[in-house]
C-alpha positions in Angstrom: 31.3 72.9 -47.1 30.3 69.3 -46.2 31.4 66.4 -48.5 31.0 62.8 -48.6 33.3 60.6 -49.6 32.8 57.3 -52.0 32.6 54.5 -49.7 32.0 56.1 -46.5 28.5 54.8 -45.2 29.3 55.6 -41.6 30.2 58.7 -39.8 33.9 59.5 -40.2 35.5 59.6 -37.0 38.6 61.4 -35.7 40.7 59.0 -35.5 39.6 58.1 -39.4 40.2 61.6 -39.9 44.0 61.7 -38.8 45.3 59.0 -39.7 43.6 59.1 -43.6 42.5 62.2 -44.8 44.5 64.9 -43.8 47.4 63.7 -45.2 45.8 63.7 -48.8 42.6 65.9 -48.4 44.4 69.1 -47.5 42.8 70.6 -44.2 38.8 69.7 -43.0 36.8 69.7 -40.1 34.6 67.1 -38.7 31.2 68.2 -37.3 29.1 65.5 -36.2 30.9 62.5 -38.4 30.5 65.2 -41.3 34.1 65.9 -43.1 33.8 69.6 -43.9 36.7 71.2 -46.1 38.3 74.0 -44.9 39.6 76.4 -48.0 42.7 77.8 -47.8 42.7 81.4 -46.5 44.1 84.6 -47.8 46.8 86.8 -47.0 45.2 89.4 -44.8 43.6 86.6 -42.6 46.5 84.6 -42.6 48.9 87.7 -41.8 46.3 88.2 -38.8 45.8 84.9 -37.5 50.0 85.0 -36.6 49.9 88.6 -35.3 47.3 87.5 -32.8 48.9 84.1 -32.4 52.1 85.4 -31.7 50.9 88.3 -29.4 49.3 85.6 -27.5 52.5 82.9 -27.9 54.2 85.6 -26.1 52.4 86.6 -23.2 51.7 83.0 -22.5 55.7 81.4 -22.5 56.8 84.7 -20.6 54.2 84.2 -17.8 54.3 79.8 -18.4 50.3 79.7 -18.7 50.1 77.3 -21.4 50.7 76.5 -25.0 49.6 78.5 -28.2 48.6 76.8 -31.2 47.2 77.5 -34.7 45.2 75.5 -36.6 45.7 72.7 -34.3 42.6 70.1 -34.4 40.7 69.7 -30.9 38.0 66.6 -30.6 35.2 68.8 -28.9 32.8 65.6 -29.1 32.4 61.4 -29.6 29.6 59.4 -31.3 29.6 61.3 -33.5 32.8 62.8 -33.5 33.7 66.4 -33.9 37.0 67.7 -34.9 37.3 71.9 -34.8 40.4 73.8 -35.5 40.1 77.5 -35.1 43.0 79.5 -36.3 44.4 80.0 -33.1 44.1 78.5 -29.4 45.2 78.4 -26.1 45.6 75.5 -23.6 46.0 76.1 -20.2 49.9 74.5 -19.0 48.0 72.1 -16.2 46.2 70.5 -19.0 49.0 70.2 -21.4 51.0 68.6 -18.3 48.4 66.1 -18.5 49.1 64.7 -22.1 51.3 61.7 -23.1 54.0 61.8 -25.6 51.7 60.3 -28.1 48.4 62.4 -27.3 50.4 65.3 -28.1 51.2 64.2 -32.2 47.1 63.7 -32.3 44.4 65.8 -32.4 43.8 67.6 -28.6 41.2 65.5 -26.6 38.9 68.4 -25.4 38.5 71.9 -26.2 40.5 74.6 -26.0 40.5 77.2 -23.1 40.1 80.1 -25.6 39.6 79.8 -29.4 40.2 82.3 -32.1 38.7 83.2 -35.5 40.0 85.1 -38.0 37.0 85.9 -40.8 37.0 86.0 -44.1 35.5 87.9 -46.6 33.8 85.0 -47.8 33.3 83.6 -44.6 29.7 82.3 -43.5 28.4 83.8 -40.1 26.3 80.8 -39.7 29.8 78.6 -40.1 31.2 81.1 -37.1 28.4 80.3 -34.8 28.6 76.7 -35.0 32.1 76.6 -34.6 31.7 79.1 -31.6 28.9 76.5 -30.0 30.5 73.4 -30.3 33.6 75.3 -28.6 31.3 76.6 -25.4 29.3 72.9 -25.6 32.6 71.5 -25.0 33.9 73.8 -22.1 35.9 76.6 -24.2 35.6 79.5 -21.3 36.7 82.4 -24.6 35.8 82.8 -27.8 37.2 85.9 -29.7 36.3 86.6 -33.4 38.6 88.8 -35.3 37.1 90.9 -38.2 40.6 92.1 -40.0 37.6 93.9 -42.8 35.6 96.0 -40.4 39.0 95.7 -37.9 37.0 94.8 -34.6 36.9 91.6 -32.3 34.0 90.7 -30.9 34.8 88.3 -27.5 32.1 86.0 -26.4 31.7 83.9 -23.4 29.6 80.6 -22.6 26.8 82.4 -20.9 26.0 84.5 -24.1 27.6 87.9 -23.1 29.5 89.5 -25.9 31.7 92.6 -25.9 32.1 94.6 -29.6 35.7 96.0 -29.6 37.6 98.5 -32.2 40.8 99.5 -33.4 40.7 102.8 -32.0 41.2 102.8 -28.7 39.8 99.2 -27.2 41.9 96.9 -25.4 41.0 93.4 -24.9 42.1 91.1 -22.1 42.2 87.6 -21.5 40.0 86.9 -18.6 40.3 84.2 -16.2 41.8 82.7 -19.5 45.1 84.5 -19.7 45.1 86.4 -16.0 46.9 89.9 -16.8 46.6 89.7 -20.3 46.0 92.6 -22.2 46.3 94.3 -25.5 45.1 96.7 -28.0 42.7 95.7 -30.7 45.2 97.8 -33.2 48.0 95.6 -32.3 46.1 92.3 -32.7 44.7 93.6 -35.6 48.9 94.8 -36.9 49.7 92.4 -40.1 48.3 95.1 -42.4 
């Protein structure tokens, strides 16, 4: 949900957004200068956002590939700025290698190689797909969404392809994302 705030007449930018509003607004976006609020999630989703964070937290400091994060806030775009923080990410290690000491307490400059949602019950499809397009506009090369309800992922890529995926017997891999990655949907899908 989009709000404006008493006194803003401009688009908000990221840096507005870090330094001033997380601290005493709780969690938002920004799309386009917009400060959306993110609601806090439930159990299930949260439960499921760490078993596929720390599925993919594993894999990824075993084989040193990059860093895992969740809800960590990524500027996908300037003028006006977008902020997007999917529930969890991955960021190849030659990028992170590329950050200073102080880039790394702000919000990521750039997207993230692969992006994760976990929806709600509540959740908006229409909220997904605009999250997932600002990702790919940005250069995110993986998208998965993670349905803990119907207990499915669905991966998409930048050139539209998508692949539906199930608990019973599916495994998903990370691509050219996370070479050699590979898991069941059922274990993703574990916090139960």
């Amino acid at each position: 949900m989009a709000v404006s705030l008493p006194g803003l007449k401009k688009p908000m930018t990221a840096d507005e957004l870090f330094k001033h509003y997380n601290s005493t607004l709780g969690k938002h976006e920004l799309v386009r200068g917009q400060l959306v609020v993110m609601e806090p999630v439930g159990t299930e989703h949260g439960a499921v956002a760490l078993s596929v964070g720390s599925v993919l937290l594993m894999y990824a400091r075993e084989n040193a590939l990059g860093t895992v994060f969740v809800e960590t806030g990524f500027i996908l775009q300037r003028n006006p700025d977008t902020v997007r923080a999917p529930d969890v990410s991955f960021v190849a290690a030659e990028r992170m290698k590329r950050l200073t000491r102080d880039e790394r307490r702000k919000y990521f400059v750039g997207h993230p190689d692969l992006a994760v949602e976990v929806i709600s019950p509540d959740e908006r499809w229409r909220n997904t797909e605009e999250k997932i397009a600002d990702c790919f506009t940005a250069g995110t090369q993986l998208f998965w969404i993670v349905d803990p309800q119907k207990r499915r992922i669905i991966v998409r890529k930048p050139d539209g392809t998508s692949q539906l995926l199930s608990e019973d017997n599916d495994q998903i891999d990370g691509g050219n994302v996370l070479p050699g990655f590979s898991a069941t949907v059922r274990e993703l899908l574990a916090a139960r």
